[in-house]
Structures are given as C-alpha cells and as structure tokens.
N, C-alpha and C positions, 0 to 999 in steps of 0.2 A: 631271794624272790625280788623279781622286780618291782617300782612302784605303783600305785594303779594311779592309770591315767585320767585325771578328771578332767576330760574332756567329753565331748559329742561326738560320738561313732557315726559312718553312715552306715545305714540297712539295705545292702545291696550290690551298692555303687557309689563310689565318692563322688558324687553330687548333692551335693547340702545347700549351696548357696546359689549365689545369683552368679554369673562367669563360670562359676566353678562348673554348673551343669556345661555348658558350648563345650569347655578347652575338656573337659572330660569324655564329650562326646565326641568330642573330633579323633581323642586317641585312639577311641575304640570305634570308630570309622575307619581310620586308617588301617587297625590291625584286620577286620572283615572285609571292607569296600575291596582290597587291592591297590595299586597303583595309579590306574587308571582312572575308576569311581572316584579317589582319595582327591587327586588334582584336579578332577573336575569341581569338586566342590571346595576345594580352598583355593579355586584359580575367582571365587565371589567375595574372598577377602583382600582386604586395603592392605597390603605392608607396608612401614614404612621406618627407614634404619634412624633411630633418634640417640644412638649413644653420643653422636659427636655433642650434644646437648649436655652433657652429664656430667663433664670436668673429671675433680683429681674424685675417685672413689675407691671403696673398699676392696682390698685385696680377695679375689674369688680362693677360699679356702682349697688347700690339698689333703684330700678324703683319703686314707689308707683303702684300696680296694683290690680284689683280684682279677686276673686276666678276663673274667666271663662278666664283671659288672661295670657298671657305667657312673658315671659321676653324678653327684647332687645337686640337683637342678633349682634354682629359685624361677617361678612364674611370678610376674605381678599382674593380679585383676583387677579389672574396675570397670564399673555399672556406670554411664555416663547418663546425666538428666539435660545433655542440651537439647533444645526446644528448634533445632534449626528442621529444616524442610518437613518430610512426614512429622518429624516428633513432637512441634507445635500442637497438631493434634490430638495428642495424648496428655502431652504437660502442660499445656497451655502456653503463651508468650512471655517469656520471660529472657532478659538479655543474658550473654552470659554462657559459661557452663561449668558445671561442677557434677562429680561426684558422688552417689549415695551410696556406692561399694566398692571398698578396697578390701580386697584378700590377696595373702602372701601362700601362694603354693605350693610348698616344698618336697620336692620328691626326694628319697632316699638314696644315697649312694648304690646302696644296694639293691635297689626297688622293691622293699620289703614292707615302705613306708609313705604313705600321703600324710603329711597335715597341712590343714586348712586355715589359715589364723588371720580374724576380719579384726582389721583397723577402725572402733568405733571414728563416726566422720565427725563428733565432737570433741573429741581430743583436741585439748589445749595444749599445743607446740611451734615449736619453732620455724617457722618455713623457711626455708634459705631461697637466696638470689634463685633464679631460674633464666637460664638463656633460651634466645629462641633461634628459627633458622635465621632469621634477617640478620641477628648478631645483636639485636637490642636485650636488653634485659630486664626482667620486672624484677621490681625489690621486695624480700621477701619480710616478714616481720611476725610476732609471737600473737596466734590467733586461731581458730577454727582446724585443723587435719585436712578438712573439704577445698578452704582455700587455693591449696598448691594447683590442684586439677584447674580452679577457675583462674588463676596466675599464670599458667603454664598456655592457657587455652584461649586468652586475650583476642586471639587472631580467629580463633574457630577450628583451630586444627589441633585433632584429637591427638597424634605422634606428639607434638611441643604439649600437650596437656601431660600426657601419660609420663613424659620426658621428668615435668617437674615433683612429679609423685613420685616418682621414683627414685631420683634425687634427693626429695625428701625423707621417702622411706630408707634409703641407703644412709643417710645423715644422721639418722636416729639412733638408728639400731645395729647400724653396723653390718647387714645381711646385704651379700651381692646379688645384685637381682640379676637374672640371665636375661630375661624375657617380660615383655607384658602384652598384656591382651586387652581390647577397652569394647566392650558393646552397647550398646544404646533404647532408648524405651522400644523401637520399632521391632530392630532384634531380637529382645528379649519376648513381645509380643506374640511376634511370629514364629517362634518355637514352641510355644504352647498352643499356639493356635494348629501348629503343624502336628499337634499330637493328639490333636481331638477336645485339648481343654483338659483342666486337671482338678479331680477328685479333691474339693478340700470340706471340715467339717467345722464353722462359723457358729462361736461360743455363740451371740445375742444380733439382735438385729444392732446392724451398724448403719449410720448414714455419715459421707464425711462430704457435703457441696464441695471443699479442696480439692479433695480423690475423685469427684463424680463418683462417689461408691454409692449404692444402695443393696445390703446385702441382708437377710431374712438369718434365722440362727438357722441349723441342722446341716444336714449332710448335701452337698451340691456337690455342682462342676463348674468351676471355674472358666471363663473364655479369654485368650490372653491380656485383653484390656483391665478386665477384675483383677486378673493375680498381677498384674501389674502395679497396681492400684493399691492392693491387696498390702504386697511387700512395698513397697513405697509411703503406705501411711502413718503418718505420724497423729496426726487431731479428727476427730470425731462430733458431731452435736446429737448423735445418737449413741447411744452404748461409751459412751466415756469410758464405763470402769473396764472397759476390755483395750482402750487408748490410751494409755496414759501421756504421749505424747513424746519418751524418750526413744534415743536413737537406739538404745541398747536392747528394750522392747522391740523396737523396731527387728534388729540382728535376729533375735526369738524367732519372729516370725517371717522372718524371708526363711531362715533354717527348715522352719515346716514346711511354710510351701514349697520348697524345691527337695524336700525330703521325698514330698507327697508325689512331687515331680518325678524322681528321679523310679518311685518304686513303680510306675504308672510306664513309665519307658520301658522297665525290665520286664513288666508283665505282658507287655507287646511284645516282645521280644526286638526291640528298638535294634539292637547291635546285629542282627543275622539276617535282617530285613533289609537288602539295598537299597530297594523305590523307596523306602517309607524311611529310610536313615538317611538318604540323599536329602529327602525333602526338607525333614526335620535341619540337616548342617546346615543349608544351601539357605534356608531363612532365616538363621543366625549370622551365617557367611558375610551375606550382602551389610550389615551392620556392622561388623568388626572391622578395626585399627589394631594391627600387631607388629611384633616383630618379626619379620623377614623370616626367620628359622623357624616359627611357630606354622606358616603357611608351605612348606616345604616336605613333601609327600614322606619323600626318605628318611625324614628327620624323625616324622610323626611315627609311622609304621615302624620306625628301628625300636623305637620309646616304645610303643604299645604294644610291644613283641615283651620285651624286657619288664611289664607288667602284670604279663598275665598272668602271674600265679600269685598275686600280691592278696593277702586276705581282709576281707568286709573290717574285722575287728583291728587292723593295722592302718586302718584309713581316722583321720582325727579331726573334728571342726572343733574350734577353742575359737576366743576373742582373746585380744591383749589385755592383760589384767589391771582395772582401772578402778576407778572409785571417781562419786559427784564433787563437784567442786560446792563450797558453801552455799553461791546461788543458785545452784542444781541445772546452771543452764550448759553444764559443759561438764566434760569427767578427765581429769589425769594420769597417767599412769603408776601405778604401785612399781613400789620392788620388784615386785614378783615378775616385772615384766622384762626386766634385765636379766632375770634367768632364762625367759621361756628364749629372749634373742639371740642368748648366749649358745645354746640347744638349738638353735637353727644353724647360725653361721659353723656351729661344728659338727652337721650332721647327727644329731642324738635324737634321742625318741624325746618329747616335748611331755613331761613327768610334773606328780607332786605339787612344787609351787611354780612351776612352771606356767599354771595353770589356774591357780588357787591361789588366792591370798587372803590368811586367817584375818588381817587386819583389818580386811574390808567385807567382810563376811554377816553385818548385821545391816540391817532394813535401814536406810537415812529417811529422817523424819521429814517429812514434808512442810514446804512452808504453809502457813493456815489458808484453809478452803481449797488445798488440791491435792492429790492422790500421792501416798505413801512410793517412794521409790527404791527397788530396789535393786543393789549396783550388781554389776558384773564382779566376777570372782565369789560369789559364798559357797552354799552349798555345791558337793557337784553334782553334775548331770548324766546321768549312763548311760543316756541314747535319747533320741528325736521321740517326743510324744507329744503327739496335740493335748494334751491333757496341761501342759503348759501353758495353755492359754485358754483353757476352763470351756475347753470344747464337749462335740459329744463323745460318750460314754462308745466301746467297742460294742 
C-alpha cells in the first residue's frame, strides 16, 4: 500500500491557487476551444523567451516512459503585486515589484499526476546573482524568497523578474523549470469578475484600510477587487483573530478562495462554454508574461488531450515544508523539504514526509500580546474546507 498523501486534493479541477486557476484554464480551453478559439485567446498573452538569463542550470531529468506518454513538465507561477499602470489602482503606489505567489507545477510523466507546491514568500534563502537583458547584473544575497521577483524586476519587466525566480528556484532545489507564467492584480481581477464574482463564506466581520477590505461574516459573493484583497491580506484592525498576519495563513486562504473559484467555474460549465471561456482566458490573457511554449496553441491542446483522464484525487496542493524562525518574522525550510524536491526532480508522487514534517508539527508560541502561530507541516489536511478558517457551517 502506497503512502497517504498529506496533502490538499482539489475538488473538481486542479485549481487551488492563484496562477494555478489561468494556466489550468487555458489547458482546458485548448482541449474544447479548438484551434482557432485557442490562438485567438493566447494571441492577448505577452511571451517572452528569458532562458538566455538563467546561466549553467539543472540537468532536465530522463523520466522512464512509453511510446503513448509525454514527459514531466515543470510550470513556474507567480502572482505579480507590481503597482505599475492599471495596477496602481488596486495596490496602491508602491515602487517596485515583487511577488506574493510562487507555485511549482509539476505535471507527471505520465499525466496521471498534478502537484501544486507554493513557495511560502518568507522563506529565508539564498538569492543568487540575477542577469538581466542589458547584461547588467543585480547581486543576490541571503534574505526574503520575494526578493528575487523584486531583483530580477529592477527595470519593470516581468520576463527579467520571472527569469530570477527561477534561477532561484532552480538553485535551491534542484527542479528544472520548463516554463513559467507570471499574472498580475488586474488579471487576476478580471477573471473573477469575468465569472460573475465568487461564492466565498467570511468567518467574522473584517476591516483591513491596507486591503480596502470591508467585509461583514456569512455567506457572500465576492467581486474581483474583494477576492483580490481577500487573498492578498495579510493585517486586519477588525477581526484580527481571523488575521493573524502570516504568509502561511495567507497560502490557507488564497487555497479557499480559488478552491471556491475553481468549483464555481465547473458549475457553469466554464470548459464547454466557448463565449463565456473565451472571456474568462482573454481577461487573464491581456495580464500575463510567459514562456513562448506556454502561449502556443499546439503545445496547449497536445497537453490537454494528454490530461483528460487524469483524476480529481491525483491532483495535490502542498506547501514546502518549513517551520518560524525564532522571531516568527520569516520561516525556513525543514528536512522534509529536501525530500518532497527530491520527488519532483524524479517524477514521484509527493508522499509521507514529503509533505509533513513531525519536527515541526506543534503550535510555536507567540511572542507576548500577539496570536499563537502555527507553522506549516503539522497535522495533515484531506481536502480544502473553509472550516479552516472558522467560517460558516454547511
């Protein structure tokens, strides 16, 4: 008997996270849209080939496979907070850009298998050197995980951002990225706007003046600016004990909301609907930076053919197995995380302590006068439930 996987299943459709919902939706546009439909709407994506940025990297593993399957693909995602043209509006002015979602998306040789596996953006590591196109370089140094996006991004361009996260995620962990994808607050926006707004159920009244949130407890519908807001919040001056301000909290509930996302798409029948799937890409589209292969009709539709029979319980969101650092302003990685890296670069199902790490499995005590925290890796979790975050009852 195999292990059981302590991880987060999705209910539906592998879209749990933030990225993860677009590049999931675009596969499965590709495999209904056709050809035609499929180019029309990634001809509103940005490509842009940034490997010559990436220097000496990890060797792309050779997957044992048969004539009728395809190789193991690594996606890198990433949630972009820069403030430049629309997005000021959203996040307010701030210089800059970084970061508030990296997912590694690993498809299975055999397409039997999605895992989903977010990079908390406090992780304390190493950033290496990053080049850019002009050929200059920024120096990298031991700090933040979010850094590298804002290092790579100096100039404003999302390709040289995405470039040095990648780099850095390659540097870490050893996993050859194939691909990455970056979308931005506007994007993410207008995909839930383009679905009507989404179904979420809001443990206690919150106010956060940060987020512009002002949201009442019980059962609503979210408009893309809220769930933006929503996932993005960190601090609160109403309902604290539902904020506690970590990023790993944070991970929790972006996971809901695009849980809540994702089931809200199947129920429209999002995938069989051309007008109303064009719409929903085409508003994600005009937002994204990727790689050139990822915007490529043929590519997509060969991939989404090659998934269709992949099942709900073989789909996996995990985070990298970490623990707080003393002054609880950042978290490290356990052990345990060298396995779960190990299990990607060699195509394995992501098991056990891959996922878990008993070491860091008990509540870290909080420094006096603020909320108990506690780390990623304990208990585990058997599926997405707002009940997670002390919402309402079914």
């Amino acid at each position: 008997m195999s292990p059981r996987r302590h991880a987060v299943r999705g209910r539906g459709h592998p879209v749990v996270r933030i990225l993860s919902y677009a590049v999931a939706a675009l596969l499965g546009f590709a495999g209904v849209g056709g050809y035609y439909y499929t180019a029309s709407a990634l001809g509103h994506i940005t490509t842009v080939n940034n490997e010559p940025l990436l220097g000496t990297r990890p060797t792309a593993p050779i997957v044992p496979k048969d004539s009728s399957k395809g190789e193991a693909i690594n996606i890198l995602l990433m949630g972009s907070d820069s403030r430049a043209g629309a997005n000021a509006a959203i996040g307010g002015s701030v210089g800059g850009m970084r970061n508030d979602t990296t997912i590694i998306m690993h498809i299975s040789a055999d397409r039997t298998r999605i895992e989903f596996v977010s990079i908390p953006r406090d992780s304390w590591v190493k950033i290496p050197d990053c080049t850019l196109f002009d050929g200059s370089t920024v120096k990298g140094w031991t700090t933040k995980f979010n850094v590298a996006f804002a290092n790579g991004g100096k100039n404003g361009n999302p390709a040289e951002a995405a470039a040095c996260v990648q780099k850095t995620v390659e540097t870490l962990t050893g996993i050859y990225i194939h691909y990455y994808a970056v979308v931005d607050f506007v994007g993410f926006a207008a995909m839930i706007d383009a679905l009507g707004g989404v179904p979420m159920c809001i443990p206690g009244h919150i106010v956060s003046g940060k987020a512009g949130l002002d949201l009442q407890p019980g059962k609503q519908t979210l408009n893309g600016t809220q769930a933006l807001a929503w996932a993005r919040l960190r601090t609160a001056e109403v309902g604290k004990q539902y904020v506690e301000g970590s990023d790993i909290q944070r991970i929790t509930r972006q996971q809901e909301l695009l849980s809540h996302t994702a089931e809200l798409a199947m129920s429209k029948n999002l995938f069989t609907d051309q007008g109303q799937l064009r719409k929903f890409i085409t508003a994600g589209a005009d937002s994204m930076t990727t790689s050139p292969r990822l915007a490529d009709p043929t590519f997509l539709i060969g991939l989404a053919f090659s998934l269709r029979h992949i099942s709900p319980d073989n789909i996996v969101f995990a985070t990298v197995p970490n623990k707080y650092t003393p002054d609880f302003l950042n978290v490290t990685w356990t052990p345990a995380a060298n396995t779960m890296f190990d299990d990607l670069v060699h195509d394995r199902a992501i098991a056990g302590k891959s996922v878990t790490d008993q070491s860091n499995a008990a509540p870290v005590p909080a420094p006096s006068g603020t909320q108990a925290l506690t780390p990623q890796g304990g208990a585990p979790t058997t599926g997405p439930s707002i009940d997670l975050l002390g919402a309402c009852a079914p």
